[in-house]
C-alpha positions in Angstrom: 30.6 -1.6 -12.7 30.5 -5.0 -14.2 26.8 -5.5 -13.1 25.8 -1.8 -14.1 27.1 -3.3 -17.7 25.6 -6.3 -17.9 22.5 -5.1 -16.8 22.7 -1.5 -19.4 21.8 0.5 -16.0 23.2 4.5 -16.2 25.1 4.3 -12.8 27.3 6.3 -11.7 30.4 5.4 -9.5 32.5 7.5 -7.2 35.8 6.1 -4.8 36.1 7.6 -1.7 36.3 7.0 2.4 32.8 6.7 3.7 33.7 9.2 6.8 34.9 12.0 4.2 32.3 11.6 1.5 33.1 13.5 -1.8 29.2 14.8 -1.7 28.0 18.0 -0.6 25.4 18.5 2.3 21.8 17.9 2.0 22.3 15.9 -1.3 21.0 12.5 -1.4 17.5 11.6 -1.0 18.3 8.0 0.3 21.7 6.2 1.3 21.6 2.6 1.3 24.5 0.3 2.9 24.8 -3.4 2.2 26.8 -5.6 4.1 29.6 -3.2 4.5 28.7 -1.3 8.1 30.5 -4.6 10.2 33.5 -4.1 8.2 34.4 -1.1 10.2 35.8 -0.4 13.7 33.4 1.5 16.3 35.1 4.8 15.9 34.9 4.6 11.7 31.2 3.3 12.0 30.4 6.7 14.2 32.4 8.7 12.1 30.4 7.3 9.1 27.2 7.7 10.3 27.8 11.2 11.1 28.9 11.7 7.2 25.8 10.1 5.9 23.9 12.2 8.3 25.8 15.6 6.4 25.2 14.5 2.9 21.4 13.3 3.3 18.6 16.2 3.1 16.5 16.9 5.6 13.7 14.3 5.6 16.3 11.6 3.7 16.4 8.1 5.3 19.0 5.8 6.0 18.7 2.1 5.1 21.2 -0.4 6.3 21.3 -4.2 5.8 23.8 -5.6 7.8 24.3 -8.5 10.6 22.5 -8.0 14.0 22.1 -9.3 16.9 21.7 -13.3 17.4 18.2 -14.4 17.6 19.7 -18.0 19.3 22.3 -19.6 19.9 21.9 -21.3 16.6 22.6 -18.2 14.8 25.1 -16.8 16.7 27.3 -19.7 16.2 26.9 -19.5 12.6 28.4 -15.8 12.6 31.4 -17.1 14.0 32.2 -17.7 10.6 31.8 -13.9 9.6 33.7 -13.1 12.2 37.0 -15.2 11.4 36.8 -13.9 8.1 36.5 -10.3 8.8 37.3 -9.9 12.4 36.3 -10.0 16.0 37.1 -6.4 16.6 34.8 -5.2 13.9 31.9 -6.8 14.3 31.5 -7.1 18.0 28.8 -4.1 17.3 26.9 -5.6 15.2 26.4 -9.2 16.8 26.0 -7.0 20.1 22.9 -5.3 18.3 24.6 -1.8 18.8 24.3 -0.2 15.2 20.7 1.2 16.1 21.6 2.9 18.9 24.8 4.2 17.2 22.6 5.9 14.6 20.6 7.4 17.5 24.0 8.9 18.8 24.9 10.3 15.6 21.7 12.0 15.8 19.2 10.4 13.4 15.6 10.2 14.3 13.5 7.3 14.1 15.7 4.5 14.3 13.4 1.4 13.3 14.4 -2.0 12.8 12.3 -2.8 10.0 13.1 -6.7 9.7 15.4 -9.6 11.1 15.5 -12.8 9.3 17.8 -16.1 9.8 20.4 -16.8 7.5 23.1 -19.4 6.8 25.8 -17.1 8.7 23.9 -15.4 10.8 21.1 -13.1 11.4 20.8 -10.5 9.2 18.5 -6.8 10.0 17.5 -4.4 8.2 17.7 -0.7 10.0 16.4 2.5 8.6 16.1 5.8 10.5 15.6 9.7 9.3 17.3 13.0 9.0 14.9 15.5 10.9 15.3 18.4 13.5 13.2 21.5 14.6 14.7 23.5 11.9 14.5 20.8 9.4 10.8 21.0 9.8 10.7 24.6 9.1 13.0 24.7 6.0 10.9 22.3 4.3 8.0 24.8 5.3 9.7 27.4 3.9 9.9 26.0 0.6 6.3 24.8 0.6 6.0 28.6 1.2 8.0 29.3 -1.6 6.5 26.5 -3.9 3.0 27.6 -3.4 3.5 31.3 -3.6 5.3 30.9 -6.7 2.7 29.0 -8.4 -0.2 31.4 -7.1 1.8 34.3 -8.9 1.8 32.6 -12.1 -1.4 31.7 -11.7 -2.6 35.3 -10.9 -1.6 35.9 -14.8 -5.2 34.7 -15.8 -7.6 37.2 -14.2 -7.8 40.7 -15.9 -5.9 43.4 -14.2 -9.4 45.7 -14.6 -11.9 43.7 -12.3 -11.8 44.3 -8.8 -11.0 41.3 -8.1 -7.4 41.7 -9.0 -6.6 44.7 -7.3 -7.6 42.9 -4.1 -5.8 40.0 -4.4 -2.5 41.7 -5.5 -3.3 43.9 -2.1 -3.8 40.6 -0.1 -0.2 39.0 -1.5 1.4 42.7 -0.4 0.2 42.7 3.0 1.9 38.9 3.4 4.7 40.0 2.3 4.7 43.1 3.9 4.5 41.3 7.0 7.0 38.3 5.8 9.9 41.6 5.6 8.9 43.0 9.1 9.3 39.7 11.0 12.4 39.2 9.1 13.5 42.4 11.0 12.7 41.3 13.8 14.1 37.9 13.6 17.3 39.9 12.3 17.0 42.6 15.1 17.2 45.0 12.7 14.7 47.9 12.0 12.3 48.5 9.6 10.1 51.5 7.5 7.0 49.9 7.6 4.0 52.0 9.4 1.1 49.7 8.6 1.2 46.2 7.4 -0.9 47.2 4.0 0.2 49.6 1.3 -0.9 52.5 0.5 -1.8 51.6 -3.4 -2.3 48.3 -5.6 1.2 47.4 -6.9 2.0 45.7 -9.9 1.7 42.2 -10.3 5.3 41.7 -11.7 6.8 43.5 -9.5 4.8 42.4 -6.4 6.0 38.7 -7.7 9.7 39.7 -7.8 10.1 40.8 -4.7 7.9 38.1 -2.7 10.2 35.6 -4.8 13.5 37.4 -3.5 11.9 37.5 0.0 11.1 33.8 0.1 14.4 32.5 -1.4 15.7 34.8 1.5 14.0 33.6 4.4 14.5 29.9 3.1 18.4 30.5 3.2 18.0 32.1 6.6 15.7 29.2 8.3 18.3 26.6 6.7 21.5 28.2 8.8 19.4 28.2 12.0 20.3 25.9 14.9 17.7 24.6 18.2 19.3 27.5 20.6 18.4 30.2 18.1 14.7 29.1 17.0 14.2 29.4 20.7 15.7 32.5 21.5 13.3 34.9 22.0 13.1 38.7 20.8 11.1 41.8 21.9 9.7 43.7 18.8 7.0 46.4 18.7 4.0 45.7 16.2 2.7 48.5 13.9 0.4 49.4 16.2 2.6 50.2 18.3 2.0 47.2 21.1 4.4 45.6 22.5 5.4 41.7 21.4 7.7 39.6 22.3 8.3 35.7 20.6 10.7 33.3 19.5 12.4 32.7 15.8 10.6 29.8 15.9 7.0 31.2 16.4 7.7 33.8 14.6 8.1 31.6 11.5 5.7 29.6 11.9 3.4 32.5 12.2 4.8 33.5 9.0 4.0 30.0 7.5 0.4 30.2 8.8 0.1 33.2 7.7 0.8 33.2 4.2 -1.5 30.1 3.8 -4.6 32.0 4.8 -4.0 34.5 2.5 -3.3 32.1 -0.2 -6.5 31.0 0.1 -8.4 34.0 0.0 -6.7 34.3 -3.2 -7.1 31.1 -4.7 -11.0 32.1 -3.8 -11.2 35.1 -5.6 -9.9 33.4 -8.7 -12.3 30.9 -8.2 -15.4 33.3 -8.5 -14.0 34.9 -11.0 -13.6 31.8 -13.3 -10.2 30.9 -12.8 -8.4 28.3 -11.7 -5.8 28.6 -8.8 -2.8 26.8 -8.3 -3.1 23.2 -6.0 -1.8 24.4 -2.7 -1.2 21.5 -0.1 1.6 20.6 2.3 1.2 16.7 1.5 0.9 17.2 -2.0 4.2 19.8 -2.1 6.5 16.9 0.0 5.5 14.2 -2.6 6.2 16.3 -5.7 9.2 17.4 -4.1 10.6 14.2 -2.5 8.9 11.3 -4.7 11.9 8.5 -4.2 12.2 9.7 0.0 8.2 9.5 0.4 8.2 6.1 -1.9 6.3 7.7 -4.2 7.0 8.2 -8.0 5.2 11.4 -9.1 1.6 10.9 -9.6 -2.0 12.8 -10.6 -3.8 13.4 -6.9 -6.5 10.9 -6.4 -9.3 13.3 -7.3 -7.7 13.8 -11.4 -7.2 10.4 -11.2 -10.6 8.9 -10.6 -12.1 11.6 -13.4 -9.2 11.4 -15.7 -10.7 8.4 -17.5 -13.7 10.3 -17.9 -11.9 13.5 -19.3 -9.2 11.3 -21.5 -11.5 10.7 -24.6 -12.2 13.8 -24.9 -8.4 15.2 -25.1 -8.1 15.0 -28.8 -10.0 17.6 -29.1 -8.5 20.5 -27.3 -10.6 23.1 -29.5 -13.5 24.7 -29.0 -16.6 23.3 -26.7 -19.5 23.1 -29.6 -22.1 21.1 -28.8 -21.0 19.2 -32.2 -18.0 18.5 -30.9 -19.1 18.0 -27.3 -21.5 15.3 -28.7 -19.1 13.3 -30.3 -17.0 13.3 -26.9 -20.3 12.0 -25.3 -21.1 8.9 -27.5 -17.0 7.6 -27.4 -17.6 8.0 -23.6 -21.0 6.3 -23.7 -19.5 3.1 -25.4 -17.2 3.0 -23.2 -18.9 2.8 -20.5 -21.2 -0.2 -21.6 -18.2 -1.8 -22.1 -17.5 -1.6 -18.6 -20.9 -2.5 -17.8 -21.1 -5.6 -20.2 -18.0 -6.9 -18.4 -19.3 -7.1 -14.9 -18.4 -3.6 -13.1 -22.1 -2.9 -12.0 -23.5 0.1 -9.7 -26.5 -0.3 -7.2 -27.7 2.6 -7.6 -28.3 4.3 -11.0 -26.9 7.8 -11.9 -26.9 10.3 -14.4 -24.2 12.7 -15.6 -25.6 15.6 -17.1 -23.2 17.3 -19.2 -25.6 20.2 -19.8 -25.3 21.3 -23.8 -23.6 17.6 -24.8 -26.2 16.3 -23.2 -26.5 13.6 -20.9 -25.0 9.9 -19.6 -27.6 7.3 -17.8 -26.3 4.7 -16.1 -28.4 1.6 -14.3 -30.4 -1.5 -14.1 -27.4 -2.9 -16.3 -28.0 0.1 -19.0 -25.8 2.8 -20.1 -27.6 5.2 -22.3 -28.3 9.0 -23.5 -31.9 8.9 -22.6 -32.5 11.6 -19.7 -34.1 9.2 -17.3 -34.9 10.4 -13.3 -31.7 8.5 -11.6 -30.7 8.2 -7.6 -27.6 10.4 -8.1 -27.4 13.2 -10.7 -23.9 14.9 -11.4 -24.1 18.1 -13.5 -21.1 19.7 -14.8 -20.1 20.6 -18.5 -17.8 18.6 -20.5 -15.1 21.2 -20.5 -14.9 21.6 -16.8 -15.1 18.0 -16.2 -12.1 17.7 -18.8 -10.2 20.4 -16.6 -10.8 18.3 -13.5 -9.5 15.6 -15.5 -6.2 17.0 -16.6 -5.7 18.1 -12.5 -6.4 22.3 -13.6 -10.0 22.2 -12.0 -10.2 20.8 -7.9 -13.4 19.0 -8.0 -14.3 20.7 -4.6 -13.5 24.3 -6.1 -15.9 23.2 -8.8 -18.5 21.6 -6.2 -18.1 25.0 -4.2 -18.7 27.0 -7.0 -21.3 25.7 -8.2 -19.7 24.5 -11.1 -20.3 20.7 -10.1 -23.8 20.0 -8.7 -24.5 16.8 -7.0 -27.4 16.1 -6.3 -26.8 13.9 -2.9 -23.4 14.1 -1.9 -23.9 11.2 0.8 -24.7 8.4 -2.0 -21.9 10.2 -4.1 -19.6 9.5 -1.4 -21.0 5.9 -1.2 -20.8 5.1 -4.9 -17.2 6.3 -5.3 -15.3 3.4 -6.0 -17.9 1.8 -8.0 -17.8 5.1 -10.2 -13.8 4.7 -10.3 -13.5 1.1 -11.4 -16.4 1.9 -14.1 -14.4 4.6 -15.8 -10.9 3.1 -15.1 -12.5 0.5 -17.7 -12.8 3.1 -20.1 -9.2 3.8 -20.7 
């Protein structure tokens, strides 16, 4: 507490026994331990680990400095010191090198001694290992599921409820989540009064969005209470067809995980021809949001917004209207920029033009940035607002190369040119 003080860090301290932790289960990211693991007997180091293992969510690590095993007689004469102070009997595991496998027993995964280094008392290791199962696994799914379906809804707000469009994406969602309540049945073993996996009529987007919210919250409380034997179990079921099926819990959610990805994207499709933009929807990018301290991550713009944000930040102050008076002026505060960048060194080999269609247009090479619209190796065309919208991470740049709202003109030497292009218009923050 002193330290915390001292140091004006918001800590906060709880006293308990580290085999009855006062925490609930699957709360802590991380747990790190100190120095403190060689202070207990066998039994309370088992004991301990197990608790850690309760109170850590699934995907949480572990991290343990603590002595290890001699690397020479050298060092393990120096730990005899430790162990006069603080006892034979409790440190016999740790100069024996047993804490690793001890984790292993108490059922963590990935047990990894990350370093060993020689110290003045002994040789000290540094140990971390994971919190991860089949179901594990599948929960985290789950809410992905959840995440991603959630944000799809709210993005669904944007396209008029009269174009086609709509009617056949709110039918798309219905089917999944027609299908996400019949293989809950059958999980469940319980029937259901479902005939065809489609409905008969369009529903209402509102309501349609409560009751695939209510259905994922359900199926992520049912995944978490599931255990190895039952994910394996399997159950006969009859389709709506009326064949025959039989399959596990455990392929039948990750059908259900599958599943509801395809039609996501069809969705997210549809949106994009009609001219909006669908939610981001990616596994990696869902565990990184979700879990920035476990993945060693802080939360961050994907690499794509990142590499245009430069590009799109000038232009933020004004979040009105896209007039070509107003798109000029966002042009020539970019343009200066940019020969800043170029007057201090960051050169390309290949010159390129960003055609910004009604603003106008951006030449870059042989040392020169200018507006002139000069024939160039590379040509980007894409107008200032979209390329602001891929800047602020609301427009994927491959939805907008897909949809013909980016045109490149040779996507090989875009490729090639990449990082030049990023350290140019980093410069220009």
């Amino acid at each position: 507490r002193r330290k915390a003080a001292e140091r004006g860090a918001s800590v906060e301290f709880s006293h308990g026994m580290s085999f009855k932790l006062p925490f609930p289960d699957k709360h802590f990211d991380t747990v790190l331990s100190s120095l403190f693991f060689h202070h207990l007997t066998a039994d309370a180091k088992q004991r301990t680990l197990a608790e850690i293992l309760r109170v850590l969510k699934p995907g949480g690590c572990l991290h343990v400095a603590d002595w290890g095993a001699a690397q020479d007689p050298v060092m393990r004469a120096a730990f005899l010191l430790i162990q006069l102070t603080d006892g034979f009997g409790t440190t016999q595991d740790n100069v024996r090198g047993r804490l690793p496998a001890m984790m292993e027993q108490a059922g963590f995964k990935g047990v990894l001694v990350d370093g060993r280094f020689r110290t003045m008392l002994g040789t000290m290791e540094i140990v971390r290992a994971e919190k991860r199962s089949r179901r594990d696994v599948l929960e985290k799914l789950f809410e992905y599921k959840a995440s991603a379906n959630d944000e799809l809804l709210t993005a669904l707000k944007q396209l008029d409820r009269d174009v086609p469009a709509t009617e056949i994406a709110l039918r798309t969602l219905s089917h999944m989540f027609i299908v996400d309540r019949i293989f809950a049945a059958h999980m469940n073993r319980t029937g259901h009064a479902y005939e065809s996996a489609n409905a008969g009529a369009a529903p209402v987007l509102e309501e349609l969005s409560e009751e695939i919210r209510a259905s994922d919250r359900a199926l992520v409380a049912y995944v978490s209470k599931l255990d190895d034997d039952r994910l394996a179990e399997r159950i006969a079921f009859t389709f709506t067809d009326g064949e025959p099926g039989r399959m596990s819990r455990e392929e039948m959610l990750m059908h259900l995980v599958v599943h509801g990805g395809y039609h996501r994207g069809q969705v997210a499709w549809m949106m994009t021809l009609e001219g909006a933009t669908p939610a981001p929807d990616g596994f990696t990018s869902y565990l990184h949001k979700a879990e920035p301290t476990a993945r060693r991550r802080m939360p961050q713009m994907s690499v794509a917004a990142a590499a245009v944000a430069p590009l799109a930040r000038p232009m933020q102050d004004n979040q009105g209207s896209a007039e070509p008076k107003q798109a000029q002026s966002r042009i020539q505060v970019l343009t200066e920029r940019l020969r800043a960048g170029v007057a201090n060194g960051i050169q390309i080999e290949k010159s390129v033009r960003f055609d910004l269609k009604e603003a106008g247009c951006i030449f870059i090479g042989d040392g020169h940035v200018t507006n002139e619209n000069r024939p160039a190796d590379l040509s980007l065309t894409i107008s200032i607002d979209d390329l602001r919208a891929i800047g602020q991470g609301k427009l994927s740049p491959m939805g907008a190369a897909t949809t013909g709202r980016l045109r490149v003109s040779d996507m090989g030497l875009a490729l090639s040119l990449q990082k030049k292009l990023k350290a140019l218009f980093a410069n220009t923050v």
